[in-house]
C-alpha positions in Angstrom: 98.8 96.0 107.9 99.5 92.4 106.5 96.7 90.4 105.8 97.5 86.6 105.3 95.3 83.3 105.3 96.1 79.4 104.0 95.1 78.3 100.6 95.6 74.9 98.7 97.2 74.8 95.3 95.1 73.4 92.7 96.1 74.1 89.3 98.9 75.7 88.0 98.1 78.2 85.5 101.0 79.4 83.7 104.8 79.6 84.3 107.6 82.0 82.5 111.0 83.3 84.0 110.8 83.6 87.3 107.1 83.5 88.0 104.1 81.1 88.3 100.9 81.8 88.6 98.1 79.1 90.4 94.7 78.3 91.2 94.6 78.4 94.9 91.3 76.9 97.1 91.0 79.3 99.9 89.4 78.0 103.4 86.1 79.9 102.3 86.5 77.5 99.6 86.7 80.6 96.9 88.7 79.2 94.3 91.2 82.1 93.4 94.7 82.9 91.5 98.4 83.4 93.3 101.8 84.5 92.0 104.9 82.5 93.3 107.8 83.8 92.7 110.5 81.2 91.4 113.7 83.2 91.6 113.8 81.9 95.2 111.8 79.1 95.8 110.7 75.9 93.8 107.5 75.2 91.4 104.6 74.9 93.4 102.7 71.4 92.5 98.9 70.7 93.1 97.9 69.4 96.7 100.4 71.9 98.5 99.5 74.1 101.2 100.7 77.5 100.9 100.4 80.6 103.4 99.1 83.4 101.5 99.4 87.7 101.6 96.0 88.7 100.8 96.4 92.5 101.8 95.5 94.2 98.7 92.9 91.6 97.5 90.8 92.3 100.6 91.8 96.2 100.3 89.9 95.8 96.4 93.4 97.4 95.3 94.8 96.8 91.4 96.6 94.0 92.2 95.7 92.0 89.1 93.3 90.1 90.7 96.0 87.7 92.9 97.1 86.9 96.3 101.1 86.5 96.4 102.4 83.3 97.8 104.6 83.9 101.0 105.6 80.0 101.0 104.6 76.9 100.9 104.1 74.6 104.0 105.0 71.3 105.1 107.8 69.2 103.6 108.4 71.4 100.7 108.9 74.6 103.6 112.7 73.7 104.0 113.3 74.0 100.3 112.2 77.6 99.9 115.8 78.7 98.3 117.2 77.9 95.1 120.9 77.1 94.5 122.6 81.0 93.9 123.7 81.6 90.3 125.8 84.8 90.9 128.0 86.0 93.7 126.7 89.2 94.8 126.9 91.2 98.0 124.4 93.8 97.3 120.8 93.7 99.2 117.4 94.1 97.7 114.2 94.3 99.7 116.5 95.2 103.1 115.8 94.2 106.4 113.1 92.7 105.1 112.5 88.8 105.6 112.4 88.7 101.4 115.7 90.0 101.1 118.3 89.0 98.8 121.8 89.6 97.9 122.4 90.2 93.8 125.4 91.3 91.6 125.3 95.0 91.3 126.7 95.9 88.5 128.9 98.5 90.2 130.5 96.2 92.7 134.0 94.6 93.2 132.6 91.0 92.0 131.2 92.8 89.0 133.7 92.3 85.5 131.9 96.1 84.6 133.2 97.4 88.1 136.5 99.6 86.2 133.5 101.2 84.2 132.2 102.6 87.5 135.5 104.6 89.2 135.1 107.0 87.0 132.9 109.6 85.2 130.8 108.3 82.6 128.8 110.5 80.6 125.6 109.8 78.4 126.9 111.4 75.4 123.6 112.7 74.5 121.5 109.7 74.6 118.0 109.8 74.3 116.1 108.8 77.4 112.5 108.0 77.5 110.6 108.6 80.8 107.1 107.8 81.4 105.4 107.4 84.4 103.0 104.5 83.6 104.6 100.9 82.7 101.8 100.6 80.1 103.9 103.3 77.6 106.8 100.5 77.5 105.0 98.5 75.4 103.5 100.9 73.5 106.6 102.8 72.9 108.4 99.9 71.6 105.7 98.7 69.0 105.9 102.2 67.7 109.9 102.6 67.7 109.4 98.6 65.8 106.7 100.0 63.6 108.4 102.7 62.3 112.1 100.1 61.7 109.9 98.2 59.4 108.4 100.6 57.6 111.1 102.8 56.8 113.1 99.4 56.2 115.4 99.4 58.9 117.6 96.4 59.4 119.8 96.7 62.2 117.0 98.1 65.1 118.4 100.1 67.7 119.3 98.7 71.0 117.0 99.6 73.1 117.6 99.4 77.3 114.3 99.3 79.9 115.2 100.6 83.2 112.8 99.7 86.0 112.8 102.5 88.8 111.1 100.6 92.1 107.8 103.2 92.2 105.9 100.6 91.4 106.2 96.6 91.5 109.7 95.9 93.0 110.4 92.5 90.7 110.9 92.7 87.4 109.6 88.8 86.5 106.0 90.6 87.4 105.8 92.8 84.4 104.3 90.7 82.0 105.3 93.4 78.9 108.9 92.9 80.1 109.0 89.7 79.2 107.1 90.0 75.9 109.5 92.5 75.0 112.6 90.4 75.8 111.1 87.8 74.1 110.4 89.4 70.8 114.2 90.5 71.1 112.5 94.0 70.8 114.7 95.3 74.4 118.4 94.8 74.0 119.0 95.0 78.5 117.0 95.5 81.3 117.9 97.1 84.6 116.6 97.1 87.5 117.7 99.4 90.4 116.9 100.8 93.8 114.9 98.1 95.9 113.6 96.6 92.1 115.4 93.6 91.2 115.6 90.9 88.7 117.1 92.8 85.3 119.3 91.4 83.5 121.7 94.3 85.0 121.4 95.5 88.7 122.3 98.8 89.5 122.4 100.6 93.1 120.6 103.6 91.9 119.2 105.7 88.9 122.8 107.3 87.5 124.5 104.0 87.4 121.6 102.3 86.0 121.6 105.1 82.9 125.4 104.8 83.1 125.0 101.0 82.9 122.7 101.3 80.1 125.1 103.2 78.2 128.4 101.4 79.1 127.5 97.9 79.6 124.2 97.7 77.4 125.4 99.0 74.6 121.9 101.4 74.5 121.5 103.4 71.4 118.6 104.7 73.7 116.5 103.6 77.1 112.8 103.9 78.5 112.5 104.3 82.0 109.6 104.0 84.0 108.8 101.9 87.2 107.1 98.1 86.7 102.9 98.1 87.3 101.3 99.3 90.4 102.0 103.1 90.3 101.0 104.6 93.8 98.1 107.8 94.2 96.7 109.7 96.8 94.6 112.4 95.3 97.1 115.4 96.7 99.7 117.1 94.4 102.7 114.9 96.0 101.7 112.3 97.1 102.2 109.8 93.9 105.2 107.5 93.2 105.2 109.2 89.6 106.7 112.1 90.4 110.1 110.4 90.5 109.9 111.2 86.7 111.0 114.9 87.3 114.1 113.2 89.5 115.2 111.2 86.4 114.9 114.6 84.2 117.6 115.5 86.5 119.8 112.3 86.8 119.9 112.4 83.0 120.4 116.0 82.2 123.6 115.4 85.0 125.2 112.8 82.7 124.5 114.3 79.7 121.8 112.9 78.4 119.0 113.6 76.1 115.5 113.5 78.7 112.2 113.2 76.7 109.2 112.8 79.1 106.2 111.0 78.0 103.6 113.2 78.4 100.8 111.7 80.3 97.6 112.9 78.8 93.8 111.4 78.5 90.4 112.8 77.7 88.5 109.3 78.9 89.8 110.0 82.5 86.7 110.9 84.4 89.1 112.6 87.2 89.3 115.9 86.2 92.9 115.9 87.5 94.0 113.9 84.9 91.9 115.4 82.0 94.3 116.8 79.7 97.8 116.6 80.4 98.0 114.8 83.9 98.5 116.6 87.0 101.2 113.7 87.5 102.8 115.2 84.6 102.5 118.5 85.1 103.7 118.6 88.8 106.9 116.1 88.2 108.0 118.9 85.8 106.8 122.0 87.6 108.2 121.1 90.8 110.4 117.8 90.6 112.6 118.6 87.8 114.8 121.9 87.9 116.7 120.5 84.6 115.1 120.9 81.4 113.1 118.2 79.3 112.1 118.0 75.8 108.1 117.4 76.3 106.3 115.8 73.0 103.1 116.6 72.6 100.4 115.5 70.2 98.7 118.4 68.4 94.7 117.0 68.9 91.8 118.1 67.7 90.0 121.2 68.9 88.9 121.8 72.4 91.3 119.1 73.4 94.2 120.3 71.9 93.5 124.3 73.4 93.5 122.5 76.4 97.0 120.8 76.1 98.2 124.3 74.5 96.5 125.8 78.1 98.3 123.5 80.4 101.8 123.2 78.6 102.2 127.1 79.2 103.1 126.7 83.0 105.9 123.9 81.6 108.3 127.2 80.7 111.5 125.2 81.8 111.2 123.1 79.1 111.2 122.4 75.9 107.5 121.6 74.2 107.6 120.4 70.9 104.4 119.7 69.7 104.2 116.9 67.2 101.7 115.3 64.5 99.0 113.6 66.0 99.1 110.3 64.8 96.0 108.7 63.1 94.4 105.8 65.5 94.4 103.4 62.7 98.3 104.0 62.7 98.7 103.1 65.8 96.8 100.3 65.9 98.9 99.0 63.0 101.7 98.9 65.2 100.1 97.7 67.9 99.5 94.6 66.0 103.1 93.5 65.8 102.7 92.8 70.0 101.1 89.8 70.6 99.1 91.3 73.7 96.2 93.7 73.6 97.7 96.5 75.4 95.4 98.7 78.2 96.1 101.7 80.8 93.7 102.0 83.6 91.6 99.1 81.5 91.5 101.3 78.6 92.5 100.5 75.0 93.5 102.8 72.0 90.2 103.3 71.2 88.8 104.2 74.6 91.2 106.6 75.4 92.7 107.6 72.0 94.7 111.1 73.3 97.2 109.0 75.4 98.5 106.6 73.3 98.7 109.1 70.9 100.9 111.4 73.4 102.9 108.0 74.1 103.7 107.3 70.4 104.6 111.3 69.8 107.1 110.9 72.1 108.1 107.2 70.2 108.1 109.4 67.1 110.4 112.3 68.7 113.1 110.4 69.6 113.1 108.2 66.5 113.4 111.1 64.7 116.3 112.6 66.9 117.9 109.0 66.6 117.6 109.6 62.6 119.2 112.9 62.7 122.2 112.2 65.1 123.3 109.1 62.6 
């Protein structure tokens, strides 16, 4: 179902690459926020007239809190494409009226396309995969955190591959764009139906491939943009795709370290503990083995993580310090936004940012030892 109604733009609220956000007056005369997207269209000004898809606002679903802006009307309707920047001939968003062609990095037109007609291999990277977009950011202020302390000048290079489980356009992760910002990421990629990285890929292996090769990645994070999907049943959640990248990087030789999903603020038991998103991506998704981090917590918490890491026998646990909250809230500080998952900070739900950084602290360790 596709819900859509007419707004008029009143304000504009904030613009960064590729997105704009405005105040829209609806015809209830509610006055409420859009997203335009800019990679194919012009700034929106105040006074225009734009047709709206209000689907998951009226579902009550977590879509921020905005409507997305299909296109604007009138005048301004014939200019709804921007002059292209790139050649490309691959398609994002097919046979859809949104789609778009955009350089793969595979393709003829692509100078990287040599790199692609033949096997590549990983040569034990370290690979980073977490099911929620909020452990990008809080991942890379602990990987940063650690640089500085210890002293490190030259940070690694550090690639974000966005799967497309989750929002299909790169410009609408906010951390993204923090991260490239601070010159904390050294690449993004974008591959499958997401689009917008600074590399496109066709798929998960040339996108790890791409990372390697073309980005120059001493190590990646891959996890899809915001909007994970969940039904409540033991597959049906676009998480699970984490056990698929176990096996795409264990096939090129890479190093997979999963980020362990884990809360004890989560009032669904399912996800009390280490997530059943965590546990079934691994248990049933993954027939390649992973190196799974885990925080050693406090008392009945921790017996409980001991409890449900025994069915994760294919793999390798490795349980790790659990770092002190005030640590991590040291090197939250060096990100200029307050960081949430599910609406919940550090100190709310303490266990999972605890199991993110572990995982941080793994592979900056193995990063350490391999130089």
């Amino acid at each position: 179902m596709l819900r859509r109604d007419i707004g008029t733009v009143e304000s504009v609220e904030a613009v960064r690459e590729g997105v704009q956000i405005v105040r829209v007056r609806m015809r209830s005369g509610e006055l409420e926020r859009a997203v335009h997207y800019t990679d194919s269209a012009p700034l929106l000004a105040a006074g225009e007239v734009v047709d709206l898809n209000v689907t998951a606002m009226n579902l009550g679903l977590g879509s921020g809190g905005y409507h997305l802006v299909i296109g604007a009307r009138g005048w301004r309707a014939g200019l709804q494409c921007v002059p292209a920047t790139v050649e490309g001939h691959i398609m994002k968003l097919k046979y859809t009226p949104m789609q778009r062609s955009v350089l793969a990095v595979e393709e003829p037109q692509s100078s990287y396309h040599a790199t692609f007609l033949e096997q590549k291999h990983l040569s034990g990277m370290p690979v980073l995969l977490g099911e929620l977009h909020s452990m990008l950011p809080i991942a890379m202020c602990w990987l940063r955190y650690r640089e500085l302390k210890d002293g490190i000048e030259e940070a690694r290079k550090v690639a974000y591959i966005m799967s497309d489980g989750g929002a299909l356009p790169l410009a609408w992760s906010h951390h993204a764009a923090l991260l490239e910002a601070l010159g904390w990421l050294e690449t993004t990629i974008t591959y499958g139906q997401a689009y917008g990285g600074k590399i496109e890929a066709v798929n998960k292996f040339s996108a790890l491939v791409a990372a390697k090769h073309v980005g120059k990645a001493d190590l990646s994070i891959v996890s899809m943009g915001p909007g994970i999907v969940g039904t409540g049943t033991l597959y049906g959640y676009s998480g699970i795709e984490t056990g698929e990248l176990v096996n795409a990087v264990h096939a090129l030789g890479g190093t997979p370290i999963v980020i362990p999903r884990i809360s004890f603020a989560d009032s669904r038991s399912r996800h009390r503990g280490i997530s059943h998103h965590t546990l079934t991506a691994l248990q049933i998704a993954a027939s390649c083995p992973a190196i799974v981090p885990l925080p050693r917590l406090l008392g009945e918490e921790y017996a409980l993580v001991q409890e449900q890491a025994q069915s994760l026998k294919r793999h390798q646990v490795v349980y790790m310090p659990a770092i002190a909250q005030e640590e991590i809230d040291k090197a939250l500080g060096e990100y200029p936004e307050f960081i949430t998952s599910m609406g919940r900070g550090l100190f709310q739900d303490p266990a999972y940012f605890q199991a993110v950084c572990a995982a941080a602290e793994y592979v900056y360790q193995l990063h350490n030892r391999q130089e």
